[in-house]
N, C-alpha and C positions, 0 to 999 in steps of 0.2 A: 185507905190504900190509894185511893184516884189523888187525896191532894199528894200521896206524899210522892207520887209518879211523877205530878205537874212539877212540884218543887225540885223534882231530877231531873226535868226538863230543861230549866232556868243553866243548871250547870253542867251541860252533857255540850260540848263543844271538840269531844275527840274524831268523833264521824258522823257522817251524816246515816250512817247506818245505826243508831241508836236512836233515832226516832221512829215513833208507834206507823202505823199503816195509815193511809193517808184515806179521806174517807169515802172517797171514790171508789177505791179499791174495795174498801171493806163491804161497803153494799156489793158490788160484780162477787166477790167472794163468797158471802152467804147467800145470793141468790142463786149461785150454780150448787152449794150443798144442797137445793132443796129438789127431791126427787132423785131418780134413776138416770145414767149417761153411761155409755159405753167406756172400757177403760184403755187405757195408754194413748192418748190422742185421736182415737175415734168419733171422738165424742162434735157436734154441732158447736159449740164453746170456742173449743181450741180452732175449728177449721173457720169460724169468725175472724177470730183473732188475729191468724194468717193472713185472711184476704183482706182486712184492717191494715195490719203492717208494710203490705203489698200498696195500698192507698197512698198510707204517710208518704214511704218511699218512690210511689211512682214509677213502680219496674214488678215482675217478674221476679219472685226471689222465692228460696227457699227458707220456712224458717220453723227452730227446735227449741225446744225448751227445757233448758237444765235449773239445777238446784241453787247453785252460786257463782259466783265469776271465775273461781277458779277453773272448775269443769269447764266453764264456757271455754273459757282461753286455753286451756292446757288441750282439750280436743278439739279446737277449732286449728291449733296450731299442727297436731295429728294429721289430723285430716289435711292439710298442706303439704306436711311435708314425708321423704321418709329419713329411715333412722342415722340414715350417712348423712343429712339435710344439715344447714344451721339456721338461725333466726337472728336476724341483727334488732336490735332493741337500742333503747336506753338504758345507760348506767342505772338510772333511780326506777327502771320501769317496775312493774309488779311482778312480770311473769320470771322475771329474772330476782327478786329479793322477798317477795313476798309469798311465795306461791308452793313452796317446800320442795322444789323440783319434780312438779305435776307433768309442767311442759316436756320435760326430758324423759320423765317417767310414761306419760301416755302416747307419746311417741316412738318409745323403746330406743329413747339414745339421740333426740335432738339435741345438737349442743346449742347452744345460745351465746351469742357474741355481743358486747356490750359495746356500745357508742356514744360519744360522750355528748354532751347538750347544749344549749345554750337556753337560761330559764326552764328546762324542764325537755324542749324540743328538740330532737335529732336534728343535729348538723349533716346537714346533706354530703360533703365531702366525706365524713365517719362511714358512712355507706358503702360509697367509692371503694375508699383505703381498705374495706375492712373486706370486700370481693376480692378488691385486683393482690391483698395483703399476698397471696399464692394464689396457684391453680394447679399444684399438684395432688394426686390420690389420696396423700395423707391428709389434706386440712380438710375438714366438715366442710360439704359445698353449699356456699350461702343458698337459702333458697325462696325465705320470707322478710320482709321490714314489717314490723309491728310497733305501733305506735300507737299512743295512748289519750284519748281527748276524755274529758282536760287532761292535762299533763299530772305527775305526781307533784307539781310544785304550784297547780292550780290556774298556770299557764291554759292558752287555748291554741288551738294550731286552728288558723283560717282557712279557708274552701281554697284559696292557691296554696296556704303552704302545704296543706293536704296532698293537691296534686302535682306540688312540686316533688313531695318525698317520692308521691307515686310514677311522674316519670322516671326518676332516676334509679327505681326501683325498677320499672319499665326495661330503661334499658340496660339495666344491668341480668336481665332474664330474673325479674323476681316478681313474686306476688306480694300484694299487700292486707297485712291483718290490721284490725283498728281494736283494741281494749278499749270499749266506749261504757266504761263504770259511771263518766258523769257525761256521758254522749248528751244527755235531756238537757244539761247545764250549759256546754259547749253551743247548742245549737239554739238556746235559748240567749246567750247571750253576744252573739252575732246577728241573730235574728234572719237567719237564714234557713232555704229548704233541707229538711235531713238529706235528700238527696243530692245537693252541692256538696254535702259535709262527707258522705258517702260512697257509693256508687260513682256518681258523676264524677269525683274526683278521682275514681280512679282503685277504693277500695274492691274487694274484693271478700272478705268478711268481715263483718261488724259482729262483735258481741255487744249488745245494748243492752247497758245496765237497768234491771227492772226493783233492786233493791233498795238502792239508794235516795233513787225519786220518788219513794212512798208504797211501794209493794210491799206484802210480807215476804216474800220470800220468792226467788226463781228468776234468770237473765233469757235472754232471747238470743239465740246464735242467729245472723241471719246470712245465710250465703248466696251474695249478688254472681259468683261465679257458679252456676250452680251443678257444674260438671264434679267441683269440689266437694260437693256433698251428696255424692251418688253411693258413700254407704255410711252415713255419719247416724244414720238410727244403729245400724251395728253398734261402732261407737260406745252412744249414749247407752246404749244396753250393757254393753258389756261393762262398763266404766260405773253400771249402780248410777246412770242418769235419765233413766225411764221411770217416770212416774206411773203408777199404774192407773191413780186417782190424776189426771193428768190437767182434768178441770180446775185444780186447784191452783196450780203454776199457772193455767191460762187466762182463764177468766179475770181477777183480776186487772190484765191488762187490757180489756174491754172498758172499766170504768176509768181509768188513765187513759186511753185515748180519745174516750169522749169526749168531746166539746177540747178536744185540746187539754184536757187538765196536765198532764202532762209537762206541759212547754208553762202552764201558768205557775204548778208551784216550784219549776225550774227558775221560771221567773221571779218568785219569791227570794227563792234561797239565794241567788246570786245579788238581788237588792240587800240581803242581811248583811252579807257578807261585803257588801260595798258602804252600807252604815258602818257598821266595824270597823274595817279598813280607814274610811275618814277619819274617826275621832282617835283612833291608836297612835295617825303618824304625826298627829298633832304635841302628842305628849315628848317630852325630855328622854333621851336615850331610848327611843321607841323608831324603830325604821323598817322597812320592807322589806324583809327578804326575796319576796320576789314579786310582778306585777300581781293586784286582785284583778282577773280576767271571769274568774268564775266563783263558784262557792266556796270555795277555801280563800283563808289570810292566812300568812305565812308571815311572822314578822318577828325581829331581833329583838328581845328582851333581854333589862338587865337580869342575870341569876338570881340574883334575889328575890325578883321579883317575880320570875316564873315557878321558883320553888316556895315563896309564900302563897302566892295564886293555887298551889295543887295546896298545901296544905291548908287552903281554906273552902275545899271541895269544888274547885273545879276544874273538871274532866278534859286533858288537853293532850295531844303528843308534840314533845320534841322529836323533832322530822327531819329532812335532809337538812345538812349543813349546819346541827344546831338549832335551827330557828323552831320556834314556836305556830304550831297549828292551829288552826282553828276552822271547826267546818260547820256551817251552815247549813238548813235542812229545809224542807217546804214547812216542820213547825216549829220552825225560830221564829220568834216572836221578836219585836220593836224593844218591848222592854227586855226580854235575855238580853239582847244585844245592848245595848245603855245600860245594863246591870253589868256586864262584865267589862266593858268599860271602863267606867266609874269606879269597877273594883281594881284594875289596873293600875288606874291614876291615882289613887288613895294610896295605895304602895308604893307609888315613886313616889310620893309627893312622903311619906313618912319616912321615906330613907334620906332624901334631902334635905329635911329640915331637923332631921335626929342630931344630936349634940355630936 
């Protein structure tokens, strides 16, 4: 059963959420099953964890622990806003395309206004337009910018551009949400304090994604405004995002922020995915769909060649625009990555020389 995992290893390039727990985690994880802990966040575990997260960040913050990103985002956005409110996003964001209408639903009628990009990133002027569009009673009053690091295109928004979105969310009387699903990737590969990426720039809630970077399961809301989360355990209760066993979501992120693990196999995954990226744009009809910034490559393939690729088992999505994804994880390995490669090149190279 373990080889035949590993060997689903080699071809699992659709997300970085299809890799096993990373093994940091996995020790914090069985060490908090052993014994007795108080339950729903009472517990010594989770209140670590917090004044951990308070460290990374270097502020005062509040912070919750739900089950997946969706919850995080769809009541972090709640909690912003009310039901007349709207949220300017990204065309390609999650909360807007992927999210089944959480945001609107645990809001009771957030609408969501889409912005268009540039790479992945909101155009600052879409902001503007999409406030001054009206200010009569009938249009939803903008009331949030939510933006997404990395971007859905793998993109990264830098510690200005960050606080450029958030002045001009500033002064248009808006707050700022951050979807931070590869935040560890984003920050890992600027090499900067989370709290440049953050706070200091101007956020106001972070969702930090804890699944992606090698947790089993569970995200971290954390709210730098912490007026805004003066009843978000309601919320989480009511929404079936109260753990009761709450050590389980928590702990974990005790062995990911030790010694920084975290930022290291952030640091991993985005080294994969920049091998990748090299050897793919080297090949014939093979190009970039958009900059590698972070753990995803996005790149133009001929059809052929991405529909031989799936049916010779390996696991990819066709993503925005067409292009070809490819996500890197903390256990991508040197050879996945030259495996799939190699299997790239071997299918152009046999459609080009076929008769």
């Amino acid at each position: 059963m373990t080889e035949g995992l590993e060997a689903g290893w080699q071809r699992q390039f659709a997300s970085d959420n299809t890799a096993g727990v990373c093994p940091e985690a996995m020790e914090a994880l069985l060490a908090a099953s052993r014994g007795w802990l108080p339950s729903y966040g009472n517990d010594e575990l989770t209140r670590q964890v917090c004044d951990r997260l308070r460290d990374v960040f270097e502020t005062d913050c509040d912070v919750y622990f739900v089950f997946n990103g969706t919850a995080a985002n769809a009541l972090a956005l709640a909690a912003m806003c009310q039901s007349y409110h709207s949220v300017i996003c990204a065309d390609s964001a999650h909360v807007e395309t992927d999210e089944c209408g959480a945001p609107e639903f645990f809001s009771n009628g957030t609408k969501l206004l889409k912005a268009g990009t540039e790479n992945g990133r909101i155009r600052l002027a879409e902001i503007t337009a999409l406030v001054r569009r009206r200010s009569d009673i009938h249009y939803p009053r903008p009331r949030v910018v939510s933006i997404t690091q990395a971007t859905e295109l793998g993109t990264v928004y830098s510690a200005a551009q960050v606080a450029a979105v958030a002045a001009e969310a500033r002064a248009l009387g808006l707050g700022v949400h951050m979807d931070g699903a590869r935040f560890a990737n984003a920050v890992a590969a600027l090499g900067c304090a989370p709290a440049d990426l953050s706070w200091r720039a101007g956020v106001d809630v972070l969702c930090f994604g804890g699944t992606k970077m090698g947790l089993p399961v569970g995200e971290a809301v954390v709210f730098f405004d912490r007026a805004l989360s003066a009843e978000f355990a309601w919320r989480c209760k009511q929404a079936g995002q109260l753990a009761s066993k709450m050590r389980y979501l928590s702990a974990p992120w005790l062995g990911m922020l030790a010694g920084d693990a975290w930022l290291s196999h952030a640091r991993h995954a985005n080294r994969m995915a920049e091998r990748l990226a090299e050897r793919l744009v080297k090949l014939p009809g093979v190009s970039l769909h958009a900059p590698r910034e972070a753990n995803g490559v996005f790149v133009n393939l001929p059809q052929h060649c991405a529909n031989q690729l799936r049916a010779s088992g390996v696991d990819f999505y066709t993503f925005i625009g067409g292009a070809a994804r490819f996500m890197c994880s903390w256990a991508t390995t040197e050879a996945a990555v030259d495996e799939l490669a190699q299997r790239i090149e071997s299918l152009i190279s046999e459609t080009r020389t076929a008769p």
